[in-house]
C-alpha positions in Angstrom: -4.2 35.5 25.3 -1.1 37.0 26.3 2.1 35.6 24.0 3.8 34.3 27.5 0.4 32.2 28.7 -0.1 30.2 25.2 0.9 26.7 25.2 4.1 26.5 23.9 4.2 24.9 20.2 5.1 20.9 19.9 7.5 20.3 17.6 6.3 18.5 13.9 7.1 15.3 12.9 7.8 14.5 9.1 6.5 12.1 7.2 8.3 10.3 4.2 5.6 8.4 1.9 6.6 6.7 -0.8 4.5 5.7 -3.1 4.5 3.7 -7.0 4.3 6.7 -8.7 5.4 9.7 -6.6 6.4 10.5 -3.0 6.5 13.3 -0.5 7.5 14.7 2.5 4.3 16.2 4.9 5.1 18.3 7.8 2.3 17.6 10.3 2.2 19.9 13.8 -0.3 18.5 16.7 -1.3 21.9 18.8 -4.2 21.4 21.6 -5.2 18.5 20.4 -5.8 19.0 16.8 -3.3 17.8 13.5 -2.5 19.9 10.8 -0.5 18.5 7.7 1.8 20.9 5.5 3.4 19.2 2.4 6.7 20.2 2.3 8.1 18.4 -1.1 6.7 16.8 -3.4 8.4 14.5 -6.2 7.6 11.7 -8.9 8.6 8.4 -8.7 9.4 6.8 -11.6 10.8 3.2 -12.5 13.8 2.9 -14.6 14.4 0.0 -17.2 18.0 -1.1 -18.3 19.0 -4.4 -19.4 16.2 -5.6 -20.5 14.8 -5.2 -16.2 12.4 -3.1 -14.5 13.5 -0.9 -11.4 13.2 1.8 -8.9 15.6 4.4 -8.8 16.0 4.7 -5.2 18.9 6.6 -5.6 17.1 9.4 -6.9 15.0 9.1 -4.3 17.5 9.2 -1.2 18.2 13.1 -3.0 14.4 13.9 -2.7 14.7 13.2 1.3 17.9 15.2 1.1 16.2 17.8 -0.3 13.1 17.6 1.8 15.3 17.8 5.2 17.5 20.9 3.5 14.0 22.7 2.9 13.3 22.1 7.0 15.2 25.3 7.5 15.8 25.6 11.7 12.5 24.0 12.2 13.6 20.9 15.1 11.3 17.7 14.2 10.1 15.3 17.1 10.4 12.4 14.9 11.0 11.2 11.2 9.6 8.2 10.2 9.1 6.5 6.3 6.3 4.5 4.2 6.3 2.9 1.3 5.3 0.2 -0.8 5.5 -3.2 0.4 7.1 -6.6 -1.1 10.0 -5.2 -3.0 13.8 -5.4 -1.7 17.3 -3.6 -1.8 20.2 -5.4 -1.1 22.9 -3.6 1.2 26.8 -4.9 0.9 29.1 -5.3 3.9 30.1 -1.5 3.8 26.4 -0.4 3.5 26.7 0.3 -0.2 23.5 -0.8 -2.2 24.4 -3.6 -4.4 21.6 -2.8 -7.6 18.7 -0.8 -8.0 16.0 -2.5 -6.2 13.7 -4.3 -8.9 10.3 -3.1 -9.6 7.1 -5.8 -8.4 6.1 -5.0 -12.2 9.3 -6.8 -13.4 8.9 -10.0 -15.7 11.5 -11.9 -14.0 9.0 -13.6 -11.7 6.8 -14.9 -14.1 5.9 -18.5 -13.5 8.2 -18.6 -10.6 4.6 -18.7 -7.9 4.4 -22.9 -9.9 8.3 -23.6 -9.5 8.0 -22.7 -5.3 4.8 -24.7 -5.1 6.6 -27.8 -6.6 8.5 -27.0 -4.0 6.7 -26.3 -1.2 2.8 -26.8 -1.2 0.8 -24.1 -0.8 -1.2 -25.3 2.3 2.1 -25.2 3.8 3.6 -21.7 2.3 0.1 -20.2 3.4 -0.3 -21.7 7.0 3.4 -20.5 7.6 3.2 -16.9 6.4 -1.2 -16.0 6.0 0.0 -14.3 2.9 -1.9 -14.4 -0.5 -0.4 -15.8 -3.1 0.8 -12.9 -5.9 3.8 -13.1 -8.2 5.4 -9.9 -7.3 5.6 -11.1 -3.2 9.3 -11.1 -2.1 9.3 -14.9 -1.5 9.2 -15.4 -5.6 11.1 -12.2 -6.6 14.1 -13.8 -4.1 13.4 -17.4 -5.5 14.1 -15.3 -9.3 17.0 -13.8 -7.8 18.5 -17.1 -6.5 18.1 -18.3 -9.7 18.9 -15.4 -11.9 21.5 -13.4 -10.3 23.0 -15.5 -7.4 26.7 -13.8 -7.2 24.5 -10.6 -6.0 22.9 -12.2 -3.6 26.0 -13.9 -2.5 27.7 -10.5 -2.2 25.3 -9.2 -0.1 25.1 -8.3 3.9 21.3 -6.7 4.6 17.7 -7.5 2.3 15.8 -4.8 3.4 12.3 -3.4 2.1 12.1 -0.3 0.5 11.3 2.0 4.1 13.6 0.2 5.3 16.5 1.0 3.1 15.4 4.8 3.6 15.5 4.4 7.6 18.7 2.7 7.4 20.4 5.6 5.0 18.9 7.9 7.6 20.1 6.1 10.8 22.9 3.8 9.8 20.6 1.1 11.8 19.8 -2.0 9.5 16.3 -3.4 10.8 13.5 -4.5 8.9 9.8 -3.0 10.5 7.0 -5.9 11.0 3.9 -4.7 9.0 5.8 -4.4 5.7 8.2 -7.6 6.2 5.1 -9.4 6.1 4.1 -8.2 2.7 7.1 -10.6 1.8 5.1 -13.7 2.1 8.8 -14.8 4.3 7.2 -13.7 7.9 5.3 -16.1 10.7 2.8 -13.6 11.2 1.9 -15.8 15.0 5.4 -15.5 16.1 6.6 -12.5 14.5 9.9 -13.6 13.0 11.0 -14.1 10.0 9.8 -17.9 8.3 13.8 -19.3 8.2 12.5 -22.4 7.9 10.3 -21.7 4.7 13.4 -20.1 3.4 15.7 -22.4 4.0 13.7 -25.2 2.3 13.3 -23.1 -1.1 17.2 -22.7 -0.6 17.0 -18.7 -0.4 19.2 -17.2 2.1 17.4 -17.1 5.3 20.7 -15.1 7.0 19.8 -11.8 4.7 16.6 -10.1 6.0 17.7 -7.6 8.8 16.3 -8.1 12.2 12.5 -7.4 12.4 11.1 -4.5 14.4 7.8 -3.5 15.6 6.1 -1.0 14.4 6.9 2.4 16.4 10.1 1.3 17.6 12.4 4.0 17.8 15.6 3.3 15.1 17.9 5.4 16.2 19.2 9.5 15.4 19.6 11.1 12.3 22.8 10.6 11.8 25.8 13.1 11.8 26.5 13.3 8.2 23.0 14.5 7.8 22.1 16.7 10.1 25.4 18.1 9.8 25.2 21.1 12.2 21.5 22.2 11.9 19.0 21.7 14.6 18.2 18.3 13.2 21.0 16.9 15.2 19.9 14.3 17.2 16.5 13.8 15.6 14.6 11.0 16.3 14.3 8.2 13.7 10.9 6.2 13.9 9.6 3.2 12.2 6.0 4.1 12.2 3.9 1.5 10.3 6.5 1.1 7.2 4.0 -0.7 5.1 1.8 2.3 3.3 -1.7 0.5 4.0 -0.5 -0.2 7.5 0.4 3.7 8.7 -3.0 4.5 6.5 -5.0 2.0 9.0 -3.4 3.4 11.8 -4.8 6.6 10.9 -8.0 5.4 11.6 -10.5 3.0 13.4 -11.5 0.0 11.0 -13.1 -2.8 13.0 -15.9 -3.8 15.1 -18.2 -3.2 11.7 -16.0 -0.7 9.8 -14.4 -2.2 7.0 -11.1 -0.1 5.3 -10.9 0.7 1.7 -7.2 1.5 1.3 -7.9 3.7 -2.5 -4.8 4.0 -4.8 -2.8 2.6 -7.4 -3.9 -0.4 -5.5 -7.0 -1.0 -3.8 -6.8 -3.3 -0.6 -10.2 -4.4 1.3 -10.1 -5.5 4.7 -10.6 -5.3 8.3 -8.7 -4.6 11.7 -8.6 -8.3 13.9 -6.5 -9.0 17.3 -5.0 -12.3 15.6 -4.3 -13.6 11.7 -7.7 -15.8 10.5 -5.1 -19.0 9.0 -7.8 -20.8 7.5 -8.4 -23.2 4.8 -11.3 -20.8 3.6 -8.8 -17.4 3.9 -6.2 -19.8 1.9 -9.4 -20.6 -0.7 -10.3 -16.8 -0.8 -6.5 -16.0 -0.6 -6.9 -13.4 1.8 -4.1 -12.1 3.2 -3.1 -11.1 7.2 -0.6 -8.4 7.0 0.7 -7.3 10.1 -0.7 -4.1 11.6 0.4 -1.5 14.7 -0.2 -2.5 18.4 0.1 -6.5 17.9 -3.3 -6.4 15.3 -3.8 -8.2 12.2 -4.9 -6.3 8.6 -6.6 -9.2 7.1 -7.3 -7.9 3.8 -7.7 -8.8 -0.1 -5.6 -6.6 -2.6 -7.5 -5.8 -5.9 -5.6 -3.7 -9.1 -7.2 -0.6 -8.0 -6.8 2.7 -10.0 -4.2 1.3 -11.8 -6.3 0.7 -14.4 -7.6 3.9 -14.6 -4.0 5.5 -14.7 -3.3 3.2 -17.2 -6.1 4.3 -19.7 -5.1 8.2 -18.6 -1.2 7.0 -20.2 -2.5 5.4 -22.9 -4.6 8.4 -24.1 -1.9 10.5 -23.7 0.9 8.3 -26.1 -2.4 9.0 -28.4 -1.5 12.5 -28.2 -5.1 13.0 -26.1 -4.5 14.8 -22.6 -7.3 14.3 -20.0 -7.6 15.3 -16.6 -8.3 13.1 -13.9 -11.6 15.5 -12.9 -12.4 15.5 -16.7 -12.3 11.8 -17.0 -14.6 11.3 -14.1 -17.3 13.9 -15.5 -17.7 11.5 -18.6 -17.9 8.6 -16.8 -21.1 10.2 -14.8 -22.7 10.6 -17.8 -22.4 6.8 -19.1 -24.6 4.3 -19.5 -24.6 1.8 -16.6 -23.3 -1.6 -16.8 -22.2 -2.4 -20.3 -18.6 -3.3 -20.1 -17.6 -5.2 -16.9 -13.9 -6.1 -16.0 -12.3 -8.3 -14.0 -9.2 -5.4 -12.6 -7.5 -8.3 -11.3 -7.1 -10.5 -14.5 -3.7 -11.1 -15.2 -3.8 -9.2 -18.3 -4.4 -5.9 -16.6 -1.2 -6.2 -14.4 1.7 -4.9 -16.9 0.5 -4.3 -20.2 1.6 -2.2 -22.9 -1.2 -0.4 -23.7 -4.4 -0.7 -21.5 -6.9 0.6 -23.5 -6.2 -2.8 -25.4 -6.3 -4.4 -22.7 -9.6 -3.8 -22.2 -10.8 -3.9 -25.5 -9.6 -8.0 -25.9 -11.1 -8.4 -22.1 -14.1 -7.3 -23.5 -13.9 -9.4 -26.7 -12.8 -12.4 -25.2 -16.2 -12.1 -22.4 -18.8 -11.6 -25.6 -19.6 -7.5 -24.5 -19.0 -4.7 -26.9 -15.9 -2.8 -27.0 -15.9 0.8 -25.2 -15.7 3.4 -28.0 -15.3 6.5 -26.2 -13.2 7.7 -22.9 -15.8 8.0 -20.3 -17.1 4.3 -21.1 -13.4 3.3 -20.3 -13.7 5.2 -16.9 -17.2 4.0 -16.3 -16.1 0.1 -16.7 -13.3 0.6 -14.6 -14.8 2.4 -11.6 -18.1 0.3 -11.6 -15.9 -2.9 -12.1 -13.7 -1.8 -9.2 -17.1 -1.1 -7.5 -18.4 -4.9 -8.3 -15.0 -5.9 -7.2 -15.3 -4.4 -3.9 -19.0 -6.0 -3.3 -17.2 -9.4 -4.2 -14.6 -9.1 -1.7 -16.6 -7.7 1.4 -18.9 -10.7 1.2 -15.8 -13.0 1.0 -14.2 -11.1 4.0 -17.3 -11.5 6.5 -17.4 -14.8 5.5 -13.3 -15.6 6.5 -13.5 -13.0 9.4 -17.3 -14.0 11.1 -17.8 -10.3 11.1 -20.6 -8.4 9.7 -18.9 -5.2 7.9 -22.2 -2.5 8.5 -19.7 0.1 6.5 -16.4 1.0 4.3 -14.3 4.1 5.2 -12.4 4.8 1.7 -8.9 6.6 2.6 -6.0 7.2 0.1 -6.2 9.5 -3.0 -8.7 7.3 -4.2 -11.4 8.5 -1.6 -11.4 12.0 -3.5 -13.2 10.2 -6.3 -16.5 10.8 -5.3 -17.9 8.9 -8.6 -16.3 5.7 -7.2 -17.3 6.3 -3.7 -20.7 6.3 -4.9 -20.7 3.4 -6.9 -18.8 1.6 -4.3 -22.0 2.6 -1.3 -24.4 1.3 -3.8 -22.7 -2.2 -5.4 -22.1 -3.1 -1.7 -25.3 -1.6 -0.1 -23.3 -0.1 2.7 -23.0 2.9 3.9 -19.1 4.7 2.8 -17.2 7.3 4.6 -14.7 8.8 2.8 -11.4 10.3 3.9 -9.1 11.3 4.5 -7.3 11.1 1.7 -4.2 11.6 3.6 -4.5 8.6 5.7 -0.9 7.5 4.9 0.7 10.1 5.9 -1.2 10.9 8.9 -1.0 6.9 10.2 2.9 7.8 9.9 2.8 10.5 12.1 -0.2 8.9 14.5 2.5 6.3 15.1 5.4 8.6 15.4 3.1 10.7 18.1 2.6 7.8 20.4 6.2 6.4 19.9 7.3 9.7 21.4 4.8 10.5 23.9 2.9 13.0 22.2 -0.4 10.9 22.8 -1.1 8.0 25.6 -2.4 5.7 22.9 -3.6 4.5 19.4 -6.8 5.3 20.0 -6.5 8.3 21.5 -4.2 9.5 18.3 -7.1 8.5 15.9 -9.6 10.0 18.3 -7.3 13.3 16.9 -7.7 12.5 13.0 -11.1 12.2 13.0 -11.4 15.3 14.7 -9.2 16.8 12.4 -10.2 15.7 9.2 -13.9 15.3 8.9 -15.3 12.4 6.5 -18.1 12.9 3.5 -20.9 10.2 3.6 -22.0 8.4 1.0 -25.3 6.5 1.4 -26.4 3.3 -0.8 -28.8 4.0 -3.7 -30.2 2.0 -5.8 -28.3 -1.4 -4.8 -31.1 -3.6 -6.6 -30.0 -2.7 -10.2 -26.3 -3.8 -9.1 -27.9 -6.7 -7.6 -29.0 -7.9 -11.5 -25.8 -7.5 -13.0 -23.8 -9.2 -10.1 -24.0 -13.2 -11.4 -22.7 -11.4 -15.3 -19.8 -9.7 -13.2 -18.9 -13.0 -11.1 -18.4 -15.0 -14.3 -16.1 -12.7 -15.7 -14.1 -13.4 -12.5 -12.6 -16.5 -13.7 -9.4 -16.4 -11.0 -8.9 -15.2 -7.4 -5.5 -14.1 -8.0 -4.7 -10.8 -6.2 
């Protein structure tokens, strides 16, 4: 075809997504009808601890996006839009100045502070406000800490804004908080769509702070001046796409009607797409939570430890002076022996510990099993737990939801782990789809294409992803075997927390 009769090339969006242990910035151009991703910068994210606290430094960060947006070069962008990880803060002072480092989720501070709200405020009533499951690291406990702990801070500031949040503000100068990741706070009416002031105001926080919230494509506002300077990103469009990581990655794709979603990463969240929150006193039993989702919809959902775990073991290994590839790790645990050490990933003591080989080890002594003595027994507990895990949750959720789930699509890094995918087909009996394992990034820009009228409609957007990135199949084998190990696993499941 003649240069002067081709269809003249759409400008990219880019994608910021931030997540708990690195982020990066992905380039993604939508040409006759098909997406293609390009990661442009890649960087680690890692906590820092100082005064005897845990926290992100989001500082260095804000230079990674500077240094994304320099590498650009003259290419013009339809749209920016960030995700991150949900539930943690930043507080913004009356000059937009960022008071502290935001803290880390993993910080100690809000230990036993979930027992102090519910003296409070009873949990029938916290839940049927806010739908949210109940976990120490959910905004509504790290702010009751911070009331507590460091009130002059609090006092000094103008703006709480989640983590995207404080990235879309630095970029636009626009303070607003985007709906599907204010409601990982557990401080959102997830029926009305407005912050819970009256929750807040009765556990004394400051109900005043949270920044207006917005839906999810709204468009923010330009890039502003200082920026852009005088490159062709002047006047780039600033979009909040789904902010909350799990929500762009659902937007990515189609998980309802019989498709549940396996969100695969650091953390591993199980649910399915609905048209309203389920508010129930079963969901609040289960503690399921109803996160919000893009066009009006409900992500009601159960977050398990996920390969957390996993990296944890990898870390520990390596302070042993032992290095081991993720791909090496998953060989061994191939060749292990099914079923001897089961975990529960969502006891407490797996959440922040100093060493999680150990972890496992006084898991295991404390249940009666036999110690793993060898690296792939680790991995093989792990996954096949995580797999157990998953089979425990999807019964739970078509129980809450009245939906019969037929099959799991696994997106996120995780869904390149083709060990877990397996195990996960076969503890559950259903049939697993796996990918993309850029779902994140693409739900981003999926949302950033309809915002700007670059597709007529969600559906029609992930009509494009699964076009463009074709899924592997993973069919159930042998789901009897799982079947006599599932009453062991249960009763080493001694709390629903998480």
């Amino acid at each position: 075809m003649p240069t002067s009769m081709r269809a003249p090339r759409q400008k990219p969006y880019l994608a910021f997504d931030f997540g708990a242990q690195s982020g990066r910035a992905v380039l993604a151009h939508l040409q006759s009808g098909i997406l293609t991703t390009k990661e442009l910068h890649r960087f680690p994210n890692e906590p820092v601890e100082y005064g005897g606290s845990l926290h992100w430094d989001v500082a260095r960060l804000w230079l990674e996006v500077r240094q994304a947006l320099a590498r650009l070069g003259e290419v013009e962008l339809a749209g920016i839009g960030v995700d991150a990880w949900g539930v943690d803060y930043a507080l913004v002072g009356e000059r937009g100045e960022l008071l502290a480092n935001p803290y880390h989720y993993r910080d100690r501070r809000t230990e036993g502070v979930i027992e102090e709200v519910l003296a409070r405020v009873s949990k029938e009533e916290i839940y049927d406000t806010t739908g949210i499951q109940f976990m120490p690291i959910n905004t509504l406990y790290q702010l009751f800490a911070a009331q507590r702990q460091t009130p002059k801070l609090l006092h000094a500031a103008k703006h709480l804004l989640t983590i995207p949040d404080l990235f879309n503000y630095w970029l636009s100068g626009n303070a607003v908080c985007e709906f599907t990741n204010a409601t990982t706070t557990q401080m959102v009416d997830p029926v009305k769509r407005t912050w819970a002031t009256s929750l807040m105001q009765r556990l004394e926080l400051p109900a005043h702070l949270p920044a207006p919230i917005v839906e999810p494509g709204s468009i923010i506002g330009t890039l502003l001046a200082d920026i852009a300077g005088h490159s062709c990103l002047a006047g780039t469009t600033v979009i909040a796409p789904a902010c909350h990581d799990t929500g762009s990655a659902v937007a990515a794709i189609s998980a309802r009607d019989g498709t549940a979603f396996l969100s695969s990463g650091t953390w591993s969240l199980l649910g399915t797409e609905l048209d309203s929150p389920v508010i129930t006193p079963d969901a609040l039993r289960l503690n399921f939570t109803n996160e919000g989702g893009v066009n009006g919809t409900t992500r009601l959902l159960k977050n398990v430890m996920g390969l957390w775990m996993l990296q944890g073991c990898r870390q520990s290994w390596t302070d042993q002076g032992r290095s081991f590839e993720y791909g090496e790790l998953i060989e061994l645990a191939a060749h292990e022996t099914s079923f001897r050490h089961l975990l529960d990933p969502d006891d407490e003591s797996f959440l922040r510990p100093p060493d999680m080989l150990a972890a496992i080890n006084q898991f295991c002594t404390r249940t009666h099993q036999p110690v793993p003595q060898e690296p792939g027994a680790y991995v093989r507990a792990v996954l096949e737990s995580l797999a157990f895990k998953y089979r425990f949750i999807l019964r739970n959720l078509e129980h809450v939801s009245g939906k019969h789930i037929e099959q799991i699509r696994i997106i996120g890094g995780g869904s390149k782990n083709r060990l877990l995918n397996q195990l996960t087909a076969d503890a559950t009996g259903r049939k697993v789809l796996a990918g993309p394992a850029e779902a994140t990034a693409l739900g981003n820009v999926a949302v950033q294409i309809v915002a700007t009228g670059g597709a007529a409609s969600l559906q029609e957007v992930r009509a494009i992803v699964d076009r463009s990135f074709p899924t592997e199949v993973f069919e159930p084998l042998e789901t009897d075997k799982w079947d006599q190990h599932a009453e062991r696993f249960e009763q080493y499941c001694g709390s629903i927390y998480a």
